[in-house]
MIKE-581103 format. One record per residue (C-alpha): residue number from 1; residue in one letter; chain; y, z negated, x. Coordinates in nm, 3 decimals, padded with zeros to 5 digits. Last residue first. Example, Ala and Ser with C-alpha at 12.3 -4.5 7.8 and 13.67 -1.06 7.14 Angstrom:
n->2&res->S&chain->A&py->-00.106&pz->-00.714&px->01.367
n->1&res->A&chain->A&py->-00.450&pz->-00.780&px->01.230
This chain:
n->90&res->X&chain->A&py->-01.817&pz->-05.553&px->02.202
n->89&res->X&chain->A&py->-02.047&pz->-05.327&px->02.001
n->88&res->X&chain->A&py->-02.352&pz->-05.256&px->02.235
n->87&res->X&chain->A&py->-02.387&pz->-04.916&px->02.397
n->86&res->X&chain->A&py->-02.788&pz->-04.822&px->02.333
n->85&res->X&chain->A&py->-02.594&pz->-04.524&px->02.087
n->84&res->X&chain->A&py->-02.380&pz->-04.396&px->02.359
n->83&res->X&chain->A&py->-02.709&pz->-04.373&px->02.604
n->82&res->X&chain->A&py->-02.894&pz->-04.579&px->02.886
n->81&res->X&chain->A&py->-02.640&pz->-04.902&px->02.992
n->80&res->X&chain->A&py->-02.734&pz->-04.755&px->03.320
n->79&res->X&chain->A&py->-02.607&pz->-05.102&px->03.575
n->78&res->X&chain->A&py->-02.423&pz->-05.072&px->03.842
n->77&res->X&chain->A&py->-02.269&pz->-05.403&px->04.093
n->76&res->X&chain->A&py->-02.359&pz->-05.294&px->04.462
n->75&res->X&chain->A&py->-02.217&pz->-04.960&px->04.491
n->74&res->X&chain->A&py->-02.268&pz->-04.855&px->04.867
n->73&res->X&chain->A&py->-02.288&pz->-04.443&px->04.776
n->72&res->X&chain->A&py->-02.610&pz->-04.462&px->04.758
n->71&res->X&chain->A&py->-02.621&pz->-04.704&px->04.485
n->70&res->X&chain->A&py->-02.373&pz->-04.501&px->04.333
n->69&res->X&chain->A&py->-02.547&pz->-04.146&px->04.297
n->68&res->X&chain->A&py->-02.831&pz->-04.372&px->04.163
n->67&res->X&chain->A&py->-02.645&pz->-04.495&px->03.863
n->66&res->X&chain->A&py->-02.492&pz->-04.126&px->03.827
n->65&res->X&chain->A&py->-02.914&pz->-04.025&px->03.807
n->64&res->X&chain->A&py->-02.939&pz->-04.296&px->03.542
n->63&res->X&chain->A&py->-02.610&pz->-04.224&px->03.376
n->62&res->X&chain->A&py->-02.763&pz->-03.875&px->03.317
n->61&res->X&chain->A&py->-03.137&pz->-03.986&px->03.190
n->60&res->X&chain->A&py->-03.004&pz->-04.265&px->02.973
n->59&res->X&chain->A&py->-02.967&pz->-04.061&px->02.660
n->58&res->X&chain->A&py->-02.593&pz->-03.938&px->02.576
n->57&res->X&chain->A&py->-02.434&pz->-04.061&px->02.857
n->56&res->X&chain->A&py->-02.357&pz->-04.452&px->02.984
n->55&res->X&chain->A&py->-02.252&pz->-04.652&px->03.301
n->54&res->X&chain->A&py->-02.133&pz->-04.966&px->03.326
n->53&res->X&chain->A&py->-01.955&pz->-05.061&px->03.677
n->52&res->X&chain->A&py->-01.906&pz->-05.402&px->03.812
n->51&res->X&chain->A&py->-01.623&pz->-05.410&px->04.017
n->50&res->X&chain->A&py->-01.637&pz->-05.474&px->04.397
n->49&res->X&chain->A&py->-01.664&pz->-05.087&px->04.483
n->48&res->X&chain->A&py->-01.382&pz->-05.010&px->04.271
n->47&res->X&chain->A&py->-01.443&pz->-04.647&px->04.117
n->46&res->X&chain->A&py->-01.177&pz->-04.353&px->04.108
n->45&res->X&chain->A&py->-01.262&pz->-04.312&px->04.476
n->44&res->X&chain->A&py->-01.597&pz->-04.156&px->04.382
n->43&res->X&chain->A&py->-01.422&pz->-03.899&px->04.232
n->42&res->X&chain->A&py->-01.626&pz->-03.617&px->04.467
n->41&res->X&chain->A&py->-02.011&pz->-03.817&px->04.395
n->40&res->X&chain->A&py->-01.924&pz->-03.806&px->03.994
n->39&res->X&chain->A&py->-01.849&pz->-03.437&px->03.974
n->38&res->X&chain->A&py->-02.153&pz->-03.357&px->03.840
n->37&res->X&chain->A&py->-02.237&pz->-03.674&px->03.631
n->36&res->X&chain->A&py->-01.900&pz->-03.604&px->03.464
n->35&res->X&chain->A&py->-01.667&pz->-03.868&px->03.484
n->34&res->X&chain->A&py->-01.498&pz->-04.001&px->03.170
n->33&res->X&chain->A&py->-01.348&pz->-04.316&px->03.133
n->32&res->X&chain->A&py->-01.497&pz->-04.562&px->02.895
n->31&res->X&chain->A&py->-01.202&pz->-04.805&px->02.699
n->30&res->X&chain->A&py->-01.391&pz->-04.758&px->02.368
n->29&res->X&chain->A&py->-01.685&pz->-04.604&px->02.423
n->28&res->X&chain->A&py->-01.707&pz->-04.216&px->02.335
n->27&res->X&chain->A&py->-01.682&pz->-03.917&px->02.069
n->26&res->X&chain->A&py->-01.646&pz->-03.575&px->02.014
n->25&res->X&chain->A&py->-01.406&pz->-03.598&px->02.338
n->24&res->X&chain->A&py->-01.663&pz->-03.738&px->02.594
n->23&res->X&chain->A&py->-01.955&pz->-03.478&px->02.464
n->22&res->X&chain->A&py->-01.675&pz->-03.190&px->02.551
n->21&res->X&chain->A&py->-01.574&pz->-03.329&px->02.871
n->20&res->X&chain->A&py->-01.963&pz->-03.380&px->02.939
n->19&res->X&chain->A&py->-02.092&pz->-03.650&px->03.000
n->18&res->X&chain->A&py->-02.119&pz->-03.940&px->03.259
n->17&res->X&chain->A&py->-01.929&pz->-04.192&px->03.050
n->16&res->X&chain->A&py->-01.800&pz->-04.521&px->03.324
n->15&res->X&chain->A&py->-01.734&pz->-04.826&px->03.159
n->14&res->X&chain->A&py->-01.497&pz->-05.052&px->03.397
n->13&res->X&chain->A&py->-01.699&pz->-05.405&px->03.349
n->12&res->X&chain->A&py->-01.399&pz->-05.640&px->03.256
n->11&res->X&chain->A&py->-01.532&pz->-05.967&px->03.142
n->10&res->X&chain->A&py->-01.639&pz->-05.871&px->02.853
n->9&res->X&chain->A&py->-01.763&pz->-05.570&px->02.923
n->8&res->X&chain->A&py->-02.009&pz->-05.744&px->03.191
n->7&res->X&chain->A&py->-02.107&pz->-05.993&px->02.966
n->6&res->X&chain->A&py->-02.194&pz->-05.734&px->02.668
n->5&res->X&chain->A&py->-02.399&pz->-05.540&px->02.952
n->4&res->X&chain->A&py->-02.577&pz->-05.882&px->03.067
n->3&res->X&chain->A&py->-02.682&pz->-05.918&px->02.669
n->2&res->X&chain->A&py->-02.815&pz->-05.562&px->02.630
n->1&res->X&chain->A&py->-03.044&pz->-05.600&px->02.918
């Protein structure tokens, strides 16, 4: 999985951080945005449909559920990268 995640960022994957504000500014991806799990399904139109998306939190349980929120939401191109840590250096 790592290896599709390291193509995606590399050729543009927007990287999506489901924490918290706080979590996001002690530390985060380079380039991620930050979208709160919570509020992800109201700032859905901050995310290009026909763009992959990477999504990350601290563990893989929150950008799991986001992952889903998504998919619902007609995202075809998602992938849970799991947490910050499980983020691969790019």
């Amino acid at each position: 999985m790592a290896d599709s995640i390291v193509e995606l960022i590399k050729h543009g994957a927007k990287i999506v951080d489901v924490r918290t504000p706080a979590e996001f500014m002690d530390g985060a991806y380079p380039n991620a945005i930050n979208i709160p799990v919570q509020v992800l399904p109201t700032r859905l139109a901050e995310l290009p449909k026909d763009e992959p998306i990477v999504l990350y939190c601290a563990s893989g349980a929150r950008s799991a559920a986001a992952t889903q929120t998504l998919k619902r939401a007609g995202y075809t191109h998602v992938m849970n990268a799991g947490g910050l840590a499980d983020m691969p250096e790019v």
